[in-house]
C-alpha positions in Angstrom: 115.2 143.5 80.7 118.9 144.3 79.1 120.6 141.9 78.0 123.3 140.9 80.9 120.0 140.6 82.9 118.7 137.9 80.5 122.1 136.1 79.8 122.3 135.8 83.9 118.9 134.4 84.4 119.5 132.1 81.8 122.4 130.5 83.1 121.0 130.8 86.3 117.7 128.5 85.3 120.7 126.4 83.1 122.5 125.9 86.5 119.4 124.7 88.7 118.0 122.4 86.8 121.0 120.8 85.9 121.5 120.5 89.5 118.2 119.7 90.3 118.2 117.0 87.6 121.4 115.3 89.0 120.8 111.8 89.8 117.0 111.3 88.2 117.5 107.8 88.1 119.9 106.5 90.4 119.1 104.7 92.9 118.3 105.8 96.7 121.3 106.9 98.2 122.3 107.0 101.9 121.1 110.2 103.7 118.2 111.8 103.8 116.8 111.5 100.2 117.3 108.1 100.3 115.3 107.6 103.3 112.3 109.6 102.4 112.2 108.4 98.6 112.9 104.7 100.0 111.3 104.1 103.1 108.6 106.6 103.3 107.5 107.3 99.7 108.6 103.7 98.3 106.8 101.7 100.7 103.7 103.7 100.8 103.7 103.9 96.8 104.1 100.2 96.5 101.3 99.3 99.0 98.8 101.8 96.9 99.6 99.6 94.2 99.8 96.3 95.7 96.7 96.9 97.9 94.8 99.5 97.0 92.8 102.8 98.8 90.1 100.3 100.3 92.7 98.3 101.8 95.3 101.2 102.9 92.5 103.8 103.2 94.5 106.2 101.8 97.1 105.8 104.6 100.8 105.2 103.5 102.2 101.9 104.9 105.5 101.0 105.8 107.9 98.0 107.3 105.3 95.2 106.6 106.3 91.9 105.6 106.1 91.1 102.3 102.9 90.3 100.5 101.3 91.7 103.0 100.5 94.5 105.7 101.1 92.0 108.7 103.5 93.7 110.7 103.4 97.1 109.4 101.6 100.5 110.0 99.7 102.9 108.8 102.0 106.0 108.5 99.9 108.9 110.2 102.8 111.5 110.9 102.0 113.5 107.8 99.1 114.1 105.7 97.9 111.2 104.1 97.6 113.4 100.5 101.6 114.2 100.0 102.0 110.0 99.7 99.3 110.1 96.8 101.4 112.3 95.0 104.5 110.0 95.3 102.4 107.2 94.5 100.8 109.0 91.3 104.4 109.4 90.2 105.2 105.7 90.0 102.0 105.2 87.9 103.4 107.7 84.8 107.4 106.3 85.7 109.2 103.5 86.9 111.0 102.8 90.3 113.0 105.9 91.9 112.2 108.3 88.6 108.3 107.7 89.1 109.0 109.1 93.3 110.8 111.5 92.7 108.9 112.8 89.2 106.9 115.5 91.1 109.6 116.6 93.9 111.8 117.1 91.2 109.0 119.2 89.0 108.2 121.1 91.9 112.0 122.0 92.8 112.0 123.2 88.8 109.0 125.3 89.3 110.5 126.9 92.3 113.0 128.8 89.7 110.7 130.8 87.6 108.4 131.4 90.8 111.4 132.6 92.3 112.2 135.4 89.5 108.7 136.6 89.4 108.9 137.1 93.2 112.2 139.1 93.1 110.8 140.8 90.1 108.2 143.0 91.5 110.6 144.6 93.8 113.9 144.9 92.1 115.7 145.2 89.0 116.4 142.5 86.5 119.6 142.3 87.0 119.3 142.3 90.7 116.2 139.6 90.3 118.6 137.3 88.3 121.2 137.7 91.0 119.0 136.3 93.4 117.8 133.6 91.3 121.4 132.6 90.7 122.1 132.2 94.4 119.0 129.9 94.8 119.4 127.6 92.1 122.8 126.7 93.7 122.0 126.4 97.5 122.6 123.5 98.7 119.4 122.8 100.4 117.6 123.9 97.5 119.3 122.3 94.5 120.3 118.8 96.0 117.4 118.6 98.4 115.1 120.8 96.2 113.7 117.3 95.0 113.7 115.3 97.9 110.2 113.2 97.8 109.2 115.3 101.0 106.9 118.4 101.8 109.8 120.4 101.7 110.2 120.2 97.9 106.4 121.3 97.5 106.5 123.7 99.9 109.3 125.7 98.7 107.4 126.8 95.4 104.5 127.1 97.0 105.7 129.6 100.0 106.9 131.9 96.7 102.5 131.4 95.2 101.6 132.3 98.7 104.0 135.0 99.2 102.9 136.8 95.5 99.4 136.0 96.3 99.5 137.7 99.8 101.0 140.5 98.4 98.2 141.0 96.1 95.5 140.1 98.7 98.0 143.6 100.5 97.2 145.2 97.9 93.8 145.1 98.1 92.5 142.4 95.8 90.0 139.3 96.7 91.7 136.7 99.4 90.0 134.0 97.6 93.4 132.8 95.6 95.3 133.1 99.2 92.3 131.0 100.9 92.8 127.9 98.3 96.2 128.1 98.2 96.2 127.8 102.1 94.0 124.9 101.9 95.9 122.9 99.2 99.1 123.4 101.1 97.6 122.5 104.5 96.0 119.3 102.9 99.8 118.2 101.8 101.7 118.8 105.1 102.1 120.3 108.5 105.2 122.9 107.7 102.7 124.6 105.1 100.8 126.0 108.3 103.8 128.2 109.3 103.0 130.6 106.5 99.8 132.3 108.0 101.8 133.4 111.2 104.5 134.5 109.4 102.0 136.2 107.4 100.6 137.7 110.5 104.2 138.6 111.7 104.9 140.7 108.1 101.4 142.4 108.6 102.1 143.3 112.2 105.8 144.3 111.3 104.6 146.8 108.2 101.6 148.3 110.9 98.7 146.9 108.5 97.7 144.4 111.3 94.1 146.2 112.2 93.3 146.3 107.9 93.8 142.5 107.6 93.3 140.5 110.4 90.2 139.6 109.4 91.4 137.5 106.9 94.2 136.4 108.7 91.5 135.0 111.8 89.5 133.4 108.5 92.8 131.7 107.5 93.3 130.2 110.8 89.6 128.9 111.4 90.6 127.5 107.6 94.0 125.9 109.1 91.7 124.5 112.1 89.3 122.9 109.8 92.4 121.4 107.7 93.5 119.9 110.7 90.4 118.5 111.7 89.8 116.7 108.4 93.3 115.1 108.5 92.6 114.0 112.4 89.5 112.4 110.9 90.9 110.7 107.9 93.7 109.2 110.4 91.1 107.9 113.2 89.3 106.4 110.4 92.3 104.8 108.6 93.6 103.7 111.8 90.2 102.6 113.3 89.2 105.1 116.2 90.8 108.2 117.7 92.4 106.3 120.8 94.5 104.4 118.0 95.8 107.7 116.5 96.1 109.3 120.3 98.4 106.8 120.9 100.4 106.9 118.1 100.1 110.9 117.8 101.6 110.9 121.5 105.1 108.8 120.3 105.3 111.0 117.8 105.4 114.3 119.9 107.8 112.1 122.4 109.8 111.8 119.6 110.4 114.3 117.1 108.3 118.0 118.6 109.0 117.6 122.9 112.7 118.2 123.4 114.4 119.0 127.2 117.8 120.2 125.6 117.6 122.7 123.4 121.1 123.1 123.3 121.7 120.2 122.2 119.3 120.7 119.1 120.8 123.8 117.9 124.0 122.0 117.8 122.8 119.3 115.7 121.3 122.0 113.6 124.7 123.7 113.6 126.4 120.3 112.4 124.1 119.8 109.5 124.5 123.0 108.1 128.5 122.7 107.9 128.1 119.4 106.9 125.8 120.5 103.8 127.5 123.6 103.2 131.1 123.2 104.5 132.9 126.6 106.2 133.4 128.9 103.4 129.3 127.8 102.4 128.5 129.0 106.0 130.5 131.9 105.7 128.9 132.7 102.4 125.4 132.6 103.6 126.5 134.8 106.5 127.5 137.1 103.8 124.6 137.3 102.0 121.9 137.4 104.4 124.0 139.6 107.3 125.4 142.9 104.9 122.1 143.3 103.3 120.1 143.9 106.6 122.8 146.4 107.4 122.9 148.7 104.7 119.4 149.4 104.7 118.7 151.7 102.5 116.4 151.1 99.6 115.3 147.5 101.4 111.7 148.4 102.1 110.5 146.7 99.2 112.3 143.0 100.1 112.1 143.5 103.9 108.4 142.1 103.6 109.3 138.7 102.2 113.0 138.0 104.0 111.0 138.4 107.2 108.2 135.7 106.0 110.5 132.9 105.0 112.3 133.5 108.3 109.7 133.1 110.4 108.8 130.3 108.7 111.6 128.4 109.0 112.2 129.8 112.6 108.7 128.3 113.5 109.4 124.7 111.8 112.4 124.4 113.6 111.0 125.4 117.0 107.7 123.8 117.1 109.5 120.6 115.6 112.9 121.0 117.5 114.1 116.8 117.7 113.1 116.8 113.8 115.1 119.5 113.2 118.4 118.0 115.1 117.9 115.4 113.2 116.9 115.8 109.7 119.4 117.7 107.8 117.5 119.4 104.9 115.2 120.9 107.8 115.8 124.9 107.1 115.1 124.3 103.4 111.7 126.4 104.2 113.8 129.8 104.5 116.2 129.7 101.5 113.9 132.2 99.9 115.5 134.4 102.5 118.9 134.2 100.6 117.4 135.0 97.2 116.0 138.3 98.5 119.2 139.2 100.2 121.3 138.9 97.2 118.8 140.7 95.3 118.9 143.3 97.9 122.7 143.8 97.7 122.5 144.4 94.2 119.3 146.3 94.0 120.8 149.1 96.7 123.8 149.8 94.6 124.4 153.2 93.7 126.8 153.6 90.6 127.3 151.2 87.5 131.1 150.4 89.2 129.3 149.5 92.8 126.8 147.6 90.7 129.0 145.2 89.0 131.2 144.6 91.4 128.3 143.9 93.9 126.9 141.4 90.9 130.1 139.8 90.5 130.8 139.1 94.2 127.5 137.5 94.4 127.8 135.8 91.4 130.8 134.5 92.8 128.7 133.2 96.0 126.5 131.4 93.6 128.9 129.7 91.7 130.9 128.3 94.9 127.5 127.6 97.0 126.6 125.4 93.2 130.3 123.6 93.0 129.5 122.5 97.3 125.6 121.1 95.6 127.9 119.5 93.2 130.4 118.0 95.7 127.9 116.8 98.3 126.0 114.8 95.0 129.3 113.4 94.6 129.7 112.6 98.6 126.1 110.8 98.8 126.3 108.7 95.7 129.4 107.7 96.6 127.7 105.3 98.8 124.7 103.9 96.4 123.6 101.0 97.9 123.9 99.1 95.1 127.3 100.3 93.9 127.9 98.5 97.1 127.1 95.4 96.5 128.2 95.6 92.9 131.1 96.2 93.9 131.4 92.9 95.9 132.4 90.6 93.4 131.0 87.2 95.6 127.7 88.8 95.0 127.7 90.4 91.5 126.7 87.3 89.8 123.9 86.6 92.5 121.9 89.9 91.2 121.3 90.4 95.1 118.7 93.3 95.0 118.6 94.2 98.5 120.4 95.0 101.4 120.9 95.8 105.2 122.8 98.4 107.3 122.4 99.6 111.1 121.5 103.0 110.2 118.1 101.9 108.5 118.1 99.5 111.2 118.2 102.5 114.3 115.7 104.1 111.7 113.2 101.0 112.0 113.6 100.6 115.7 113.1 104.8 116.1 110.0 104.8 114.8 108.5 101.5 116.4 109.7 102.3 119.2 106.2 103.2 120.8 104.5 101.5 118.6 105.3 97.8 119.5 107.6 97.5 122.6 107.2 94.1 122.2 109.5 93.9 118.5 112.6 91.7 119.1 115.5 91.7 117.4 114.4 88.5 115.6 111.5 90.7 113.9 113.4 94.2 113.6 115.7 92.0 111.0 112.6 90.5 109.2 111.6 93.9 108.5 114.7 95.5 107.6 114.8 92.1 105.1 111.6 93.2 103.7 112.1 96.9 103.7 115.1 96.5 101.2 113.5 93.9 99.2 110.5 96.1 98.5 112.6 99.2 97.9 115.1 98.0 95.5 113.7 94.8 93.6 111.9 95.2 90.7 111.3 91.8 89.4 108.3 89.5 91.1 110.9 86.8 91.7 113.7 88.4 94.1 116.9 86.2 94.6 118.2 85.6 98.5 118.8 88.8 100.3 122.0 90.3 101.9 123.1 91.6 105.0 126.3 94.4 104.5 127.8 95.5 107.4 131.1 98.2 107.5 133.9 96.4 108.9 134.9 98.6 111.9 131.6 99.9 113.0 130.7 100.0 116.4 127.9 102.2 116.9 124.7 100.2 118.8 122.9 99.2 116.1 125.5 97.5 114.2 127.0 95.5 117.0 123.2 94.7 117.7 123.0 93.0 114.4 126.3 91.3 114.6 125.5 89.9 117.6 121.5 89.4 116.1 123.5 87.4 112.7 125.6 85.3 115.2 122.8 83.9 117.6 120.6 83.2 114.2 123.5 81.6 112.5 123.6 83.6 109.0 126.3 82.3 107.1 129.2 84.6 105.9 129.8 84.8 102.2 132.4 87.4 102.1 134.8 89.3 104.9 136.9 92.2 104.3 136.0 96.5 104.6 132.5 95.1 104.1 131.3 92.0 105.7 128.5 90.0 104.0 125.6 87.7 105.2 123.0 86.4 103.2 119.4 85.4 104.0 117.6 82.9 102.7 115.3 84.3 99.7 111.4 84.2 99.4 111.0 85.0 96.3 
């Protein structure tokens, strides 16, 4: 490796982990880290610890009321196994530092993992290129370490990826077999990889050599989900429980009638997370590659894998897609092999550098938009709001309510209990804060803030809700503030 080579991938591991890093120990902010570290990973974390794996059986529950799991559910969407991992993370660090301790490891390993994939088919230089441009994506850096699957599977589609290619190669599928299992155990988008393995194999004409393997991989993938069903049924108490609840959850987030209307939500998200010039950037990188072809056959192989992938999570999963906003995180590998491409099928040092510094240039804008939407998010910290409330900052108030974690409460119950009144939706939101953001035993009352101006559904729902219950006012202006009584 020269030495520009080594100076680039330096800064380039420099630049994502600083971004990665960003924010440790702050508290959950509004979007869609905050909602997975707070009201997925958080709850289910805290009821391991308050309850235990005899109690829970190993199920992640969320939205009881407090001291207890009256109320709430077990959370049987995903894999039981990824919520173990959030809750081991609180047992070796405190509050939002101990969730997001192994997202944000993970989203670190995803760097090095990274080189060594676009090492064995370019150059160094061209390698550290491509490393550069995904340590500053967007969807990588700032949601790299979102407690979700995403942030595991990311590093883990590169092991699978270098592992398949040796498996290609002709070595012993064993490594690619465990690999599999341990990523189908953790989540559902880890299954995507074995068709997009298939696609790669039938794409190259080596289909006929290894679909054996491939057929083993997918009895494997059957048995995975078989074990998950079975750990669910149990937790939940018998299989017409998790029917039940498995069929809201394909209503909601996989069975869509307007497709349209999901790849426009899609569409939204990613100019919202990468702004035009971002957009136009990734265009860029992924679109001049694929047409100057020549000397691509070595990066063609992984580009189509993380496409497929992500083209699969977003189809089979469409409503989660329109709605989640990190959701094509699983095929920013895709960008890292373009821009290694474009540099790697250079000819002359002068085409070379200024093919490295145009990229470079990508990288460094894509990295100043990670930077800018940490500052957009944070901006809203929930409790920089309320210390910035001066009636409340010498109440310590530790918790508080808006409509969007309401609409996100009466989302997911929605099948669940039709019976839940407004009444009960607000003693759950109470709770869900209070859990999520207090860290003493004894928790002072708990506060309602509400955006003066909004009029979206759920926030005139809990105005009218506030009114009809009589929760006094301490505090009118841009926000307006209601406080509960405490039960601490």
């Amino acid at each position: 490796m020269n030495k520009l080579a080594a100076l680039l991938l330096l800064l380039a591991l420099l630049l994502g982990a600083a971004l990665r890093c960003r924010g440790f120990g702050d508290a959950f902010e509004d979007g869609a880290r905050g909602i997975n570290g707070s009201w997925y990973a958080g709850q289910g974390a805290r009821h391991f610890e308050e309850f235990g794996f005899a109690v829970t059986r190993g199920v992640p529950w969320i939205a009881s009321f407090p001291n207890t799991l009256e109320g709430g559910i077990p959370y049987v969407t995903h894999p039981a196994p990824m919520s173990w991992v959030f809750w081991l993370g609180t047992k070796l660090m405190e509050g939002e530092r101990g969730i997001r301790l192994f997202p944000l490891l993970a989203a670190l390993l995803s760097l090095p993992l990274c080189w060594w994939m676009l090492r064995r088919h370019a150059t160094p230089l061209a390698a550290a290129v491509g490393v550069a441009v995904f340590a500053a994506l967007p969807l990588t850096a700032y949601f790299g370490s979102i407690p979700s699957g995403e942030a595991f599977l990311l590093p883990w589609l590169f092991l699978f990826w270098m592992s398949a290619e040796r498996w290609m190669r002709g070595a012993s599928a064993r490594g690619l077999v465990l690999l599999f299992v341990v990523g189908a155990l953790l989540d559902w988008a880890f299954y995507w990889a074995v068709p997009a393995l298939g696609m790669v194999t039938l794409v190259q004409g080596t289909w006929r050599k290894h679909w054996r393997v491939l057929l083993a991989l997918f009895g494997v993938g059957c048995a995975c989900v078989a074990l998950t069903m079975l750990h669910m049924a149990w937790a939940l108490g018998d299989f017409e429980t998790l029917r039940a609840q498995w069929g809201a959850v394909v209503d909601a987030g996989v069975r869509t009638e307007d497709a349209s209307g999901v790849f426009k939500a899609m569409g939204e998200h990613v100019l919202s997370v990468h702004g035009q010039v971002g957009v136009a950037v990734l265009v860029l990188l992924s679109v001049v590659p694929l047409i100057w072809r020549r000397g691509l056959t070595n990066l063609r192989g992984p580009m189509l894998f993380f496409v497929v992938v992500g083209v699969l999570h977003t189809l089979v999963f469409a409503r989660h897609a329109a709605v989640h906003d990190f959701w094509l995180m699983s095929c920013m590998g895709l960008f890292a092999c373009a821009a290694a491409a474009l540099v790697d099928v250079a000819d002359g040092r002068a085409m070379r550098l200024s093919l490295v510094l145009l990229v470079l240039g990508c990288a460094g804008f894509l990295g100043a938009r990670t930077w800018r939407l940490g500052n957009e998010r944070a901006t809203t910290l929930h409790r920089e709001r309320v210390a910035s409330i001066p009636e409340l900052a010498e109440e310590h108030c530790l918790a508080l309510v808006e409509p969007f974690w309401i609409q996100e409460v009466w989302y997911s119950r929605a099948h669940v209990w039709p019976q839940l009144n407004t009444a009960s939706a607000l003693q759950l939101m109470e709770h869900t804060y209070a859990t999520l953001y207090a860290q003493a035993k004894q928790r002072p009352s708990i506060v309602i803030v509400l955006e003066r101006g909004r009029s979206d559904p759920e926030a005139l729902a809990l105005r009218r809700r506030i009114a009809e219950l009589g929760v006094p006012a301490v505090a009118r202006g841009p926000y307006d503030v209601y406080r509960l009584p405490g039960t601490g």
